[in-house]
ZADO-1210 file (C-alpha; in nm, 4 decimals, padded with zeros to 6 digits):
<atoms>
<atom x="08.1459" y="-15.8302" z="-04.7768" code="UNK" pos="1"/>
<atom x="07.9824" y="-15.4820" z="-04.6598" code="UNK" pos="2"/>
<atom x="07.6097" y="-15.5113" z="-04.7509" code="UNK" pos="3"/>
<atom x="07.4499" y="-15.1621" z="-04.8594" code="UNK" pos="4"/>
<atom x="07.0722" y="-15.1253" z="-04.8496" code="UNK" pos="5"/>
<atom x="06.9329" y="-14.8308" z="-05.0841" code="UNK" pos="6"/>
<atom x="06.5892" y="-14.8589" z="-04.9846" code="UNK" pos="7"/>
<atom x="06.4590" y="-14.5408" z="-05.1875" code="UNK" pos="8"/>
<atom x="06.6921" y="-14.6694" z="-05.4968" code="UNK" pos="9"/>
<atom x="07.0461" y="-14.5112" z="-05.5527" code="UNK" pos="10"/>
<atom x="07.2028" y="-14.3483" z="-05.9066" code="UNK" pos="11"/>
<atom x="07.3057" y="-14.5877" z="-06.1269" code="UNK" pos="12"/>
<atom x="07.6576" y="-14.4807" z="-06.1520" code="UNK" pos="13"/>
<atom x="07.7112" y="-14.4692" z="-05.7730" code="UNK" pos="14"/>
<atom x="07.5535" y="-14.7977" z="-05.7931" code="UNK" pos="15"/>
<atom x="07.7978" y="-14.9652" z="-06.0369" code="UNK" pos="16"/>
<atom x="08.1005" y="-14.7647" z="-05.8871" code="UNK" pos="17"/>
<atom x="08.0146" y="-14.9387" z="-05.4853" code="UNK" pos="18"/>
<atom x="07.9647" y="-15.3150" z="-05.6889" code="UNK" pos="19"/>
<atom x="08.2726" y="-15.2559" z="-05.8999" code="UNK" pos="20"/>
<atom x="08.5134" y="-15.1738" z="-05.5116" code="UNK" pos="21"/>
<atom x="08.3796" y="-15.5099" z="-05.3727" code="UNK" pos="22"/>
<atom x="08.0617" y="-15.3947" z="-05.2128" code="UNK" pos="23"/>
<atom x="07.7132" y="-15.5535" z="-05.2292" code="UNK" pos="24"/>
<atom x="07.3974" y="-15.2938" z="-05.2841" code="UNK" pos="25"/>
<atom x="07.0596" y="-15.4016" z="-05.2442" code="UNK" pos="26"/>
<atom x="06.8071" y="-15.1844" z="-05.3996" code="UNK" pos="27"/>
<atom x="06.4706" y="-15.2592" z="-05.2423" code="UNK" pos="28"/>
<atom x="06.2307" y="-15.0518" z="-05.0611" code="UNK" pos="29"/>
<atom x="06.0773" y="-15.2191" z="-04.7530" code="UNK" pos="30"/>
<atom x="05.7983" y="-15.0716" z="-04.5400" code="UNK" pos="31"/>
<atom x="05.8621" y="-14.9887" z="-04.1420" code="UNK" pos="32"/>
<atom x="05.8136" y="-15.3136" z="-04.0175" code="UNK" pos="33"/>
<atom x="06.0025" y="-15.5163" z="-04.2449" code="UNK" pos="34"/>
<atom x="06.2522" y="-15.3057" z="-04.2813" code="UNK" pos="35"/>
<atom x="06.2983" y="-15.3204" z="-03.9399" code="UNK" pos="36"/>
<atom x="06.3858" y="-15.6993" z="-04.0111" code="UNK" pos="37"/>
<atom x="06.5837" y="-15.6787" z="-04.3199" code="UNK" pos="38"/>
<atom x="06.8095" y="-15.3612" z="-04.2143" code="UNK" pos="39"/>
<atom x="06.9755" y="-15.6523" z="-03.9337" code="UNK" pos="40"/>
<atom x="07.1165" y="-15.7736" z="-04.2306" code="UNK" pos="41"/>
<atom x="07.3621" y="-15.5202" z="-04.3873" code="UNK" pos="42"/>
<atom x="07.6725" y="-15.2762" z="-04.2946" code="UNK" pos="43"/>
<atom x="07.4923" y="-14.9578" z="-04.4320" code="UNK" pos="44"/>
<atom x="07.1661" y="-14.8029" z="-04.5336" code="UNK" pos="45"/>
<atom x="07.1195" y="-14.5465" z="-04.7744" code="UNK" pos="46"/>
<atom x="06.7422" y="-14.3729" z="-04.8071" code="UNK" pos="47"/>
<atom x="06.5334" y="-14.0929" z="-04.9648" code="UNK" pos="48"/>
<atom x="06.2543" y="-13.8964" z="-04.8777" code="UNK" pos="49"/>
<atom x="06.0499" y="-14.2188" z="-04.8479" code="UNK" pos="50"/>
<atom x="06.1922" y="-14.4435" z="-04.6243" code="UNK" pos="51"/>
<atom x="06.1214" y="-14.3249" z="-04.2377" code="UNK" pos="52"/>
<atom x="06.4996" y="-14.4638" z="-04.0075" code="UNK" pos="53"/>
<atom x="06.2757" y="-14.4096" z="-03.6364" code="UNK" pos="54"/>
<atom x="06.3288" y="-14.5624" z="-03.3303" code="UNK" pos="55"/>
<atom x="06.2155" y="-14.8980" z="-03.3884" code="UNK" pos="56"/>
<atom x="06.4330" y="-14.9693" z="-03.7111" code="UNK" pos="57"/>
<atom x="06.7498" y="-14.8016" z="-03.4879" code="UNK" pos="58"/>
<atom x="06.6370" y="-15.0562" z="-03.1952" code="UNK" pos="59"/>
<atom x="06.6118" y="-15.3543" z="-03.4468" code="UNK" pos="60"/>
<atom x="06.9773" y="-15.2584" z="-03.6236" code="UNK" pos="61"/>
<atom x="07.1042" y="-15.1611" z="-03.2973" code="UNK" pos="62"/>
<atom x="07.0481" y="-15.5217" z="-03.1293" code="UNK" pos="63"/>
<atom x="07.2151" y="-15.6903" z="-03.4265" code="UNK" pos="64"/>
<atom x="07.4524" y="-15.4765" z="-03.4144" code="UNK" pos="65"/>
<atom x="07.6047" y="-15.4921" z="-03.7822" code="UNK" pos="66"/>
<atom x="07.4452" y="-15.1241" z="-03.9298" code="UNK" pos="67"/>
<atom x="07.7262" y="-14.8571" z="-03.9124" code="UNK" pos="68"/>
<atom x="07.5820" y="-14.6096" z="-04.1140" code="UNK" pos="69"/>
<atom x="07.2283" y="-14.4195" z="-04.2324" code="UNK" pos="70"/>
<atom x="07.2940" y="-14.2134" z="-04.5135" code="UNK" pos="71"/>
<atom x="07.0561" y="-13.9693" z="-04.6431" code="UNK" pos="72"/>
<atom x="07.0610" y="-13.8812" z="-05.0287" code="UNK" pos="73"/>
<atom x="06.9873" y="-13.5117" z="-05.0089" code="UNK" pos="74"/>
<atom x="06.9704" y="-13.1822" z="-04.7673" code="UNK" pos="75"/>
<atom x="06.7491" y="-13.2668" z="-04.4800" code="UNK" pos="76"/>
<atom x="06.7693" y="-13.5586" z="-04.2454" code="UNK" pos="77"/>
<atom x="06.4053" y="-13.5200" z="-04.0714" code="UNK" pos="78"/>
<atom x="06.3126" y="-13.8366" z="-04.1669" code="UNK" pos="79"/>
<atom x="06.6137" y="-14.0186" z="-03.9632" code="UNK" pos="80"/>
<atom x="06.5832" y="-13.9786" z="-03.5528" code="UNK" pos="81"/>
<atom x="06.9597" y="-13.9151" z="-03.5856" code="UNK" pos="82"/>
<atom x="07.0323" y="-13.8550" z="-03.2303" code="UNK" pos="83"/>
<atom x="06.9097" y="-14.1480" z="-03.1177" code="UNK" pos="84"/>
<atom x="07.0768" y="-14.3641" z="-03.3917" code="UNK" pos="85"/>
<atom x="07.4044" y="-14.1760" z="-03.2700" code="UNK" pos="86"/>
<atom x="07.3570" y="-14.2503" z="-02.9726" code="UNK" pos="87"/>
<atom x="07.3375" y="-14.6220" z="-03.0696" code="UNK" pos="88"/>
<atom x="07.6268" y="-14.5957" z="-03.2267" code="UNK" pos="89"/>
<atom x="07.4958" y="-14.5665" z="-03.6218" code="UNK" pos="90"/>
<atom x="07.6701" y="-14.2608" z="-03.7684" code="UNK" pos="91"/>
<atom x="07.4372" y="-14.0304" z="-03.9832" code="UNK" pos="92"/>
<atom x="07.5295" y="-13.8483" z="-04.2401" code="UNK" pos="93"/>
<atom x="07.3171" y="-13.6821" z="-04.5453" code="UNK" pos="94"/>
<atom x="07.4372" y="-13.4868" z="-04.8700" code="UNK" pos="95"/>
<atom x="07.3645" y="-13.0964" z="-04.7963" code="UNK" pos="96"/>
<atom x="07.5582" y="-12.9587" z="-05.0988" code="UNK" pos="97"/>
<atom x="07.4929" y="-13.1881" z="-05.3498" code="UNK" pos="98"/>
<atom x="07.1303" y="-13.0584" z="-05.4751" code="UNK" pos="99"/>
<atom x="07.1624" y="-12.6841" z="-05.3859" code="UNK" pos="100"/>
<atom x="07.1811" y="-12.5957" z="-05.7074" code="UNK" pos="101"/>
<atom x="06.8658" y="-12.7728" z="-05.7853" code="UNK" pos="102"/>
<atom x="06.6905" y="-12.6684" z="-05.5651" code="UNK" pos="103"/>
<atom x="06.7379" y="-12.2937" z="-05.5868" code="UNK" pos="104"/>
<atom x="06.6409" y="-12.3162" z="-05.9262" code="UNK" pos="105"/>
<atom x="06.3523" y="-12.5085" z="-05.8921" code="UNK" pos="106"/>
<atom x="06.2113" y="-12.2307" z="-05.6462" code="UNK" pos="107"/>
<atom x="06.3273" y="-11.9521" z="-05.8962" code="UNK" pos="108"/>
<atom x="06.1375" y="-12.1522" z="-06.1860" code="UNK" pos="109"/>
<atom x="05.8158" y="-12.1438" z="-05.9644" code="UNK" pos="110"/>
<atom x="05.8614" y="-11.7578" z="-05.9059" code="UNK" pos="111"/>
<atom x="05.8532" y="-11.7044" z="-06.2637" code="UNK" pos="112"/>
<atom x="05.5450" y="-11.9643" z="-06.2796" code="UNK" pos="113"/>
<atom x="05.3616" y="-11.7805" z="-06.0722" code="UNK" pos="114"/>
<atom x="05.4528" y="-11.4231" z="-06.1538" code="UNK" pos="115"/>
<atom x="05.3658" y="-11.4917" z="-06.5498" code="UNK" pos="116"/>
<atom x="05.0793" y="-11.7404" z="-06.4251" code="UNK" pos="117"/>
<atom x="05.3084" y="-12.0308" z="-06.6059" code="UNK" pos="118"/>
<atom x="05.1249" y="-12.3423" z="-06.5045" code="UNK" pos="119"/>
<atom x="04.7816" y="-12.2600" z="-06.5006" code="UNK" pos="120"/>
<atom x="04.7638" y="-12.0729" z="-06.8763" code="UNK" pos="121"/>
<atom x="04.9619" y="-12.4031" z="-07.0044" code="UNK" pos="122"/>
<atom x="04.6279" y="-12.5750" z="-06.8314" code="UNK" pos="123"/>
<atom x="04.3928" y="-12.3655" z="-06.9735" code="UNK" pos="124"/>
<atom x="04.5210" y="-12.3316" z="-07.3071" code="UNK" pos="125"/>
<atom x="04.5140" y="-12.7475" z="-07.2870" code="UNK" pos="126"/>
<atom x="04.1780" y="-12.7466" z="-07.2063" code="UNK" pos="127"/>
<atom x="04.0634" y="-12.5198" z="-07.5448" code="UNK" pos="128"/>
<atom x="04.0743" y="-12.1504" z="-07.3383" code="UNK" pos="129"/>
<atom x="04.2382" y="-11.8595" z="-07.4848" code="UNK" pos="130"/>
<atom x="04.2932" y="-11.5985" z="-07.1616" code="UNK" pos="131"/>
<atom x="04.5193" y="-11.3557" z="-07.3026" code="UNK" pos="132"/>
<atom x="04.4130" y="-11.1093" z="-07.1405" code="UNK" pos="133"/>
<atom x="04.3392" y="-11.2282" z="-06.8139" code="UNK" pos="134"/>
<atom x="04.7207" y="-11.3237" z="-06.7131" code="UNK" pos="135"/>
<atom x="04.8514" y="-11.0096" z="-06.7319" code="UNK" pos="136"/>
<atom x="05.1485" y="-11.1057" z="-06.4729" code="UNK" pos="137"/>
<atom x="05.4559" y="-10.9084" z="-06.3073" code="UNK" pos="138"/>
<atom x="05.8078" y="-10.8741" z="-06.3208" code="UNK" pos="139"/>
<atom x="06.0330" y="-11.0149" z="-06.0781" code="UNK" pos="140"/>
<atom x="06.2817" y="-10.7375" z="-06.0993" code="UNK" pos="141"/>
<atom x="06.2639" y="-10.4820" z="-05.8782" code="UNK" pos="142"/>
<atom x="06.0354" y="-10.7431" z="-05.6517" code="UNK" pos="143"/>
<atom x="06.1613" y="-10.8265" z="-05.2663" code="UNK" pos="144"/>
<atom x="06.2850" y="-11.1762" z="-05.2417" code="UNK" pos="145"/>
<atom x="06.2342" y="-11.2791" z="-04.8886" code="UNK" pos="146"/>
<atom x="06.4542" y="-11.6173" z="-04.7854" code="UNK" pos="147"/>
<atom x="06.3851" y="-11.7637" z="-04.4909" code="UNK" pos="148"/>
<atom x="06.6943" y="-12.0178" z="-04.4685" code="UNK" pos="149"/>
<atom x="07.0046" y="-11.8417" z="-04.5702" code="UNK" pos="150"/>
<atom x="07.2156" y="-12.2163" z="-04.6030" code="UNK" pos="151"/>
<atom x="07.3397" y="-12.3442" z="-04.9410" code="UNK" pos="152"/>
<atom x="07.0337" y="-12.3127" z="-05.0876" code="UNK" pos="153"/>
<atom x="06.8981" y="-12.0042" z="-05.0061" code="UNK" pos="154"/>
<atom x="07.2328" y="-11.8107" z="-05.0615" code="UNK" pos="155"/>
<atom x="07.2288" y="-11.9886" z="-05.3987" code="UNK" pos="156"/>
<atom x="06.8795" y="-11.8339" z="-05.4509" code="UNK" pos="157"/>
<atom x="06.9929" y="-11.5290" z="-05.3544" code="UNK" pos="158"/>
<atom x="07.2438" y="-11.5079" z="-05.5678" code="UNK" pos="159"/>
<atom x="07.0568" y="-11.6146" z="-05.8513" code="UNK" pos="160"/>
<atom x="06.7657" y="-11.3330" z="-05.7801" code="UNK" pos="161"/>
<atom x="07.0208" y="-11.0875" z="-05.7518" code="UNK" pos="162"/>
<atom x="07.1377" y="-11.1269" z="-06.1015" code="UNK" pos="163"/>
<atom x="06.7801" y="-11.0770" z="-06.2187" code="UNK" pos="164"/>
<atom x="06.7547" y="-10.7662" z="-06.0672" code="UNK" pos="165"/>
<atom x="06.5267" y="-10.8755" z="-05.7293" code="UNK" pos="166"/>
<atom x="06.6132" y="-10.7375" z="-05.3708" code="UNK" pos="167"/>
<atom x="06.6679" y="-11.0036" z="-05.1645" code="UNK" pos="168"/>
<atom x="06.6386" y="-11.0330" z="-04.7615" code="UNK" pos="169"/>
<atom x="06.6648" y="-11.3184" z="-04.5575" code="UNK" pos="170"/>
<atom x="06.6489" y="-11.4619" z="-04.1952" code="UNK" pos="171"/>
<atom x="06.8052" y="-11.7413" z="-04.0418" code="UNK" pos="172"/>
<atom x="06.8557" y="-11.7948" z="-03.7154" code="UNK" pos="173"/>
<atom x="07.2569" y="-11.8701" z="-03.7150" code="UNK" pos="174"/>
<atom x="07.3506" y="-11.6716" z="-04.0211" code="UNK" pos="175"/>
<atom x="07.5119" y="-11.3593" z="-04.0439" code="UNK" pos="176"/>
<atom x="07.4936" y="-11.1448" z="-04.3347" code="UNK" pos="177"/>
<atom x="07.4085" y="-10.7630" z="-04.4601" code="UNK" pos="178"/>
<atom x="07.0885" y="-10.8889" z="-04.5761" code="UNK" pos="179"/>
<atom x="06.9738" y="-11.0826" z="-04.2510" code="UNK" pos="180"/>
<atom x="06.6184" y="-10.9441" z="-04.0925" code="UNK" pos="181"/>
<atom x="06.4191" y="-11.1066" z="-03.8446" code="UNK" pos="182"/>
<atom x="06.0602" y="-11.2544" z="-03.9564" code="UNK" pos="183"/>
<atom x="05.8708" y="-10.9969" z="-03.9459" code="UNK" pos="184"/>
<atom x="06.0406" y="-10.7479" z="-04.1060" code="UNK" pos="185"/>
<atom x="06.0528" y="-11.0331" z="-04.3623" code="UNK" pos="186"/>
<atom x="05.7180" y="-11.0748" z="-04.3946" code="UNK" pos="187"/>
<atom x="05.6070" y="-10.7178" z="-04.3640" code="UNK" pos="188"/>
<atom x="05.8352" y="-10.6276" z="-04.7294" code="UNK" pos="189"/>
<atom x="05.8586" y="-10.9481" z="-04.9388" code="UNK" pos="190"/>
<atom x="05.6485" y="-10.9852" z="-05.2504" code="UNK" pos="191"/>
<atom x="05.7790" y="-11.3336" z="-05.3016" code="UNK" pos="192"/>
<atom x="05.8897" y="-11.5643" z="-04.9786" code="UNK" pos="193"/>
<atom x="06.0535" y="-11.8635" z="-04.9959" code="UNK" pos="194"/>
<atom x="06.1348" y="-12.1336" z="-04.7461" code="UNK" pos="195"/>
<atom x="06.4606" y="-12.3193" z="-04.7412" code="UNK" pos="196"/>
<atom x="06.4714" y="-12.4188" z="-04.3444" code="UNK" pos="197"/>
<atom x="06.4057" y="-12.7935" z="-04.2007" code="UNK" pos="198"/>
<atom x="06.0870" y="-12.9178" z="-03.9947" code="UNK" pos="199"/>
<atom x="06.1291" y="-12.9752" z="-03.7063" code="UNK" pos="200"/>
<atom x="05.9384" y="-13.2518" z="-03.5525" code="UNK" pos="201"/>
<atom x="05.6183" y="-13.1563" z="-03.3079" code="UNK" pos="202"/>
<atom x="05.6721" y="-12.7992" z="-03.4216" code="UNK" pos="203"/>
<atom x="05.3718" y="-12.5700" z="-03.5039" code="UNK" pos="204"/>
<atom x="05.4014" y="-12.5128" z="-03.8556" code="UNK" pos="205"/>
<atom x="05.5998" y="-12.1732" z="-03.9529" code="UNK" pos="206"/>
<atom x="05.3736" y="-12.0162" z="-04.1616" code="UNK" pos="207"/>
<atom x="05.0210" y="-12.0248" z="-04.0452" code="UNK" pos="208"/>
<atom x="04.7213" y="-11.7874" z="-03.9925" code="UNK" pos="209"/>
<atom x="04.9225" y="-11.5760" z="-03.7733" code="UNK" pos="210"/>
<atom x="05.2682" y="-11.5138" z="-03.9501" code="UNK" pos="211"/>
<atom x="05.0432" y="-11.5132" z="-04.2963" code="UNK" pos="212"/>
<atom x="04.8693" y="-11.2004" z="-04.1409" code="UNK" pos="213"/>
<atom x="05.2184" y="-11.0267" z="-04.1196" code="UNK" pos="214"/>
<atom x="05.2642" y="-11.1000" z="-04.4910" code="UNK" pos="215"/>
<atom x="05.2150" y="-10.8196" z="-04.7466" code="UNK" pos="216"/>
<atom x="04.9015" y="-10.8007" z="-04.9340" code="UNK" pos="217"/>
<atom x="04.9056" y="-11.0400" z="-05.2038" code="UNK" pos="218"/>
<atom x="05.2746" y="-11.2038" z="-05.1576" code="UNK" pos="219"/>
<atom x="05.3679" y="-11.4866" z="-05.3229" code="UNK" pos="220"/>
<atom x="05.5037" y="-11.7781" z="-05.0681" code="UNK" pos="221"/>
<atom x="05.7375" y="-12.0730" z="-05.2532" code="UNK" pos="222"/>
<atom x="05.7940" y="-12.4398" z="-05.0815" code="UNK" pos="223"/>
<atom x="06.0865" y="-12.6455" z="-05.1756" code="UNK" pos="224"/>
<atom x="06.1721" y="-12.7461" z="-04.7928" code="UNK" pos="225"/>
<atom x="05.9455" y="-12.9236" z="-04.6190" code="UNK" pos="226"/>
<atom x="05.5662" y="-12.9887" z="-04.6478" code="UNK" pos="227"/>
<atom x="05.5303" y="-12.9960" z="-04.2523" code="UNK" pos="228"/>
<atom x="05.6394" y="-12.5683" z="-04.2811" code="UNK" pos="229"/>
<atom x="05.2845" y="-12.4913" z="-04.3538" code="UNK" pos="230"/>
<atom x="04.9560" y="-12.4907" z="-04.2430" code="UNK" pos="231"/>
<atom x="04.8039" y="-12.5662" z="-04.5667" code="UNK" pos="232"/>
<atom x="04.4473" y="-12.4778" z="-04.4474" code="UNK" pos="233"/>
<atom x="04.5636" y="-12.1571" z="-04.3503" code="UNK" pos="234"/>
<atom x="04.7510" y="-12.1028" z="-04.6887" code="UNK" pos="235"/>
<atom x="04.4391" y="-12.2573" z="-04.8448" code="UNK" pos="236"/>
<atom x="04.1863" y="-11.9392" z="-04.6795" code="UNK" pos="237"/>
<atom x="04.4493" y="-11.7027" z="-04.7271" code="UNK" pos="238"/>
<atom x="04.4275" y="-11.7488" z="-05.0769" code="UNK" pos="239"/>
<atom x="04.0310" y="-11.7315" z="-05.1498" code="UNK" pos="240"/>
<atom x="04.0624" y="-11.4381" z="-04.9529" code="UNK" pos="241"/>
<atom x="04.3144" y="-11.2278" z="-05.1531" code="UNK" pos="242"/>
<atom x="04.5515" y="-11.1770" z="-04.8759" code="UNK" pos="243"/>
<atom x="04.8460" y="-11.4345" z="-05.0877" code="UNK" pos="244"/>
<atom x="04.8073" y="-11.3920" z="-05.4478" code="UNK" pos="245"/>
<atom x="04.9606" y="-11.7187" z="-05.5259" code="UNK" pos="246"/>
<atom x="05.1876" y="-12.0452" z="-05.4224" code="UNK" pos="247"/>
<atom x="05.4138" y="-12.2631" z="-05.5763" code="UNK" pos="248"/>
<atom x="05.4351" y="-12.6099" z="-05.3410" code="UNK" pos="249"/>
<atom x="05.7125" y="-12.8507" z="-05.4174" code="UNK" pos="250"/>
<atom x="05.6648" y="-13.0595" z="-05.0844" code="UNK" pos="251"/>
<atom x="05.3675" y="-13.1293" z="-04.8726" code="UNK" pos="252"/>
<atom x="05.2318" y="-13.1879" z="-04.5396" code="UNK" pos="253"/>
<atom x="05.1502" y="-13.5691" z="-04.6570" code="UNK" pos="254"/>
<atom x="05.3160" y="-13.7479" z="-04.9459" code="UNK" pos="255"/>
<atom x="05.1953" y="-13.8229" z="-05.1855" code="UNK" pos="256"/>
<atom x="04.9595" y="-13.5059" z="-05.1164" code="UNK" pos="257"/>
<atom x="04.5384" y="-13.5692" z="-05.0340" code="UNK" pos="258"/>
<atom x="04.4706" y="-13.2205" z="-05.0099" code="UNK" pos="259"/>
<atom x="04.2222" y="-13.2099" z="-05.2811" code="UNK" pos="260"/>
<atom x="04.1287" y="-12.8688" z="-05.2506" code="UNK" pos="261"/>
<atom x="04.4811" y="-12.7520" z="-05.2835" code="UNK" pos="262"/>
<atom x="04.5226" y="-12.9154" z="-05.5508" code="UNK" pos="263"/>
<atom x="04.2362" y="-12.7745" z="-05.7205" code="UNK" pos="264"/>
<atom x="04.3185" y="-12.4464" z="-05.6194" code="UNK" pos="265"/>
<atom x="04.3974" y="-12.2342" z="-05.9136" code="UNK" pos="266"/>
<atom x="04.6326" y="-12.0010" z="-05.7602" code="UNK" pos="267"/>
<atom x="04.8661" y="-12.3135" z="-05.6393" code="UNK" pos="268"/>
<atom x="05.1628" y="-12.4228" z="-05.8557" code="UNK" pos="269"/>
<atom x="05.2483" y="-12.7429" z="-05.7839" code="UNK" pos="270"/>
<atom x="05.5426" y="-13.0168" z="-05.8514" code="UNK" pos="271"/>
<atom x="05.5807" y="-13.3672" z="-05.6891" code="UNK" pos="272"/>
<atom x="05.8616" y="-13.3130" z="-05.4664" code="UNK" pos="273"/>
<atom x="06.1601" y="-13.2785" z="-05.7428" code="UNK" pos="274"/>
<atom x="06.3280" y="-13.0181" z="-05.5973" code="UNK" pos="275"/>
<atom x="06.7033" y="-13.2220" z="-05.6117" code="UNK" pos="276"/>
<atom x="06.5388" y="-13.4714" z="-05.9381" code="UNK" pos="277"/>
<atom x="06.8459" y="-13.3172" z="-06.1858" code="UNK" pos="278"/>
<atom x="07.0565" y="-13.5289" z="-06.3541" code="UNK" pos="279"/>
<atom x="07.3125" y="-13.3201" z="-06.2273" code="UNK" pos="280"/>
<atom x="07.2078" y="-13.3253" z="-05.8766" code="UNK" pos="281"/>
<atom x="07.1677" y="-13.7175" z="-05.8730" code="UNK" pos="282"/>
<atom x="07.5099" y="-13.7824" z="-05.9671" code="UNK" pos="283"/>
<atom x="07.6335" y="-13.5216" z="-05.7001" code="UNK" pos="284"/>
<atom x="07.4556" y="-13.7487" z="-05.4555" code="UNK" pos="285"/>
<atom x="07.5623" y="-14.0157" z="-05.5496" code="UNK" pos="286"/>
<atom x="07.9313" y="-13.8942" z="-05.5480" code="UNK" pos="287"/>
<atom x="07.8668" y="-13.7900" z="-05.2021" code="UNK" pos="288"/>
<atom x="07.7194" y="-14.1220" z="-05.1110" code="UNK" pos="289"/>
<atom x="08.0150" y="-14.2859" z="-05.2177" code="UNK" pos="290"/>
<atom x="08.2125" y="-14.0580" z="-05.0722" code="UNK" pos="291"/>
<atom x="08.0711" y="-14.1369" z="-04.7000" code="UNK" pos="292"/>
<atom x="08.0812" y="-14.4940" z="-04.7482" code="UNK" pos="293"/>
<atom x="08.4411" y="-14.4882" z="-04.8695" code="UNK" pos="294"/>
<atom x="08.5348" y="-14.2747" z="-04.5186" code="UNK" pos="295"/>
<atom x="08.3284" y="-14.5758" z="-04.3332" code="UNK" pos="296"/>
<atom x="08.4839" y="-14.8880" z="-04.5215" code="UNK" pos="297"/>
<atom x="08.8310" y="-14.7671" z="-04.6894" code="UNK" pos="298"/>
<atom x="08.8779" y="-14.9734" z="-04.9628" code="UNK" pos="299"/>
<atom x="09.2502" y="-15.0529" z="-05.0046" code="UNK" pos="300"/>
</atoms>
């Protein structure tokens, strides 16, 4: 019998739909070092954001030699060392279109947070204050929408700006489109930036003292990508000093986040990493997921 492992838990449905074609799924989390034990014993393993696949879980499935397959519920796949797994013979594969939609939305939703100072008025008002008149906010239309990351995601985004009335500019390094500026000009004329690119690992953040300088005078930046994108110390000064006006973080440079004073911060929107936590979006992934598994171990 195939053995699947979903270490940061699975939807349901996908769940009963792989038990109900013959296969076994174990839903446990394990950390590094037993997991590096307990992946020897199945066919595939199927992760999160939490779970970490680096070399010594690939060396420990590797010498056993029965995992075929890492699969990674949603866009990114930084948290997998997928080239050396390939190269031991594990096939990778993640779920890139299956929370787009989510995502995108999520980042819009924070734009409007922070443009009609959402989240920190609900706060206030929670906590007995009546500050009418201090949140007098903006309108998004008319605003520059710079995307850096012009995949699924941000092309969703940009789509869904567009129809609000927002301009919308973008860079990407391998896209082509009308739109497409390099960095700089996209942080010279955006009012609102938002990331939608992967980390990459041992890279200097993206946006840090220096590209923040480039930024226009009380921007907004957005973060549904990855926490390791920015220098949160940097975005931390460059909001007491007025130069951002305000940021909306979905992801962070450590989860769950320490950064105390970023938390505190009252200019900094905040959610716990749910950019793809739809109902919608779950069941994509979990399509997909089945999907992958099916193209591994055909079921006849």
């Amino acid at each position: 019998m195939v053995r699947i492992l979903a270490a940061d838990g699975m939807e349901q449905a996908a769940v009963a739909k792989l038990r109900e074609l013959g296969f076994e799924v174990v839903e446990q989390f394990y950390e590094a070092d037993e997991l590096a034990e307990k992946v020897k014993e199945f066919d595939v393993l199927v992760v999160r954001s939490a779970t970490k696949v680096r070399v010594p879980v690939i060396d420990a499935a590797a010498e056993a030699g029965r995992l075929k397959m890492v699969i990674r519920g949603g866009v990114g796949v930084d948290n997998i060392d997928v080239a050396y797994a390939e190269e031991k013979g594990i096939r990778v594969r993640n779920t890139p279109a299956a929370s787009s939609r989510s995502v995108a939305e999520l980042a819009l939703g924070h734009m409007f947070g922070l443009a009609r100072y959402i989240s920190i008025a609900n706060y206030t008002m929670r906590n007995g204050e009546w500050n009418k008149k201090k949140y007098e906010g903006i309108e998004l239309g008319g605003k520059t929408l710079g995307i850096v990351g012009y995949g699924r995601i941000g092309r969703a985004l940009a789509d869904m700006a567009a129809a609000i009335g927002m301009n919308v500019i973008a860079y990407d390094k391998f896209a082509e489109a009308p739109e497409i500026v390099s960095l700089d000009e996209l942080l010279a004329k955006a009012d609102f930036i938002s990331l939608h690119i992967p980390a990459t690992k041992g890279e200097a953040p993206l946006i840090n003292a220096e590209t923040i300088a480039k930024m226009k005078d009380g921007a907004f930046l957005i973060n549904t990508a990855r926490g390791a994108l920015i220098d949160e110390e940097a975005l931390l000064a460059a909001l007491e000093s007025g130069k951002l006006a305000g940021a909306a973080l979905d992801v962070f440079a450590e989860e769950p986040t320490k950064n105390e004073a970023l938390c505190a911060c009252p200019k900094v929107s905040l959610t716990p990493h749910i950019g793809g936590s739809t109902a919608e979006a779950q069941g994509r992934i979990g399509d997909e997921i089945v999907s992958h598994i099916l193209e591994m171990f055909p079921v006849a």
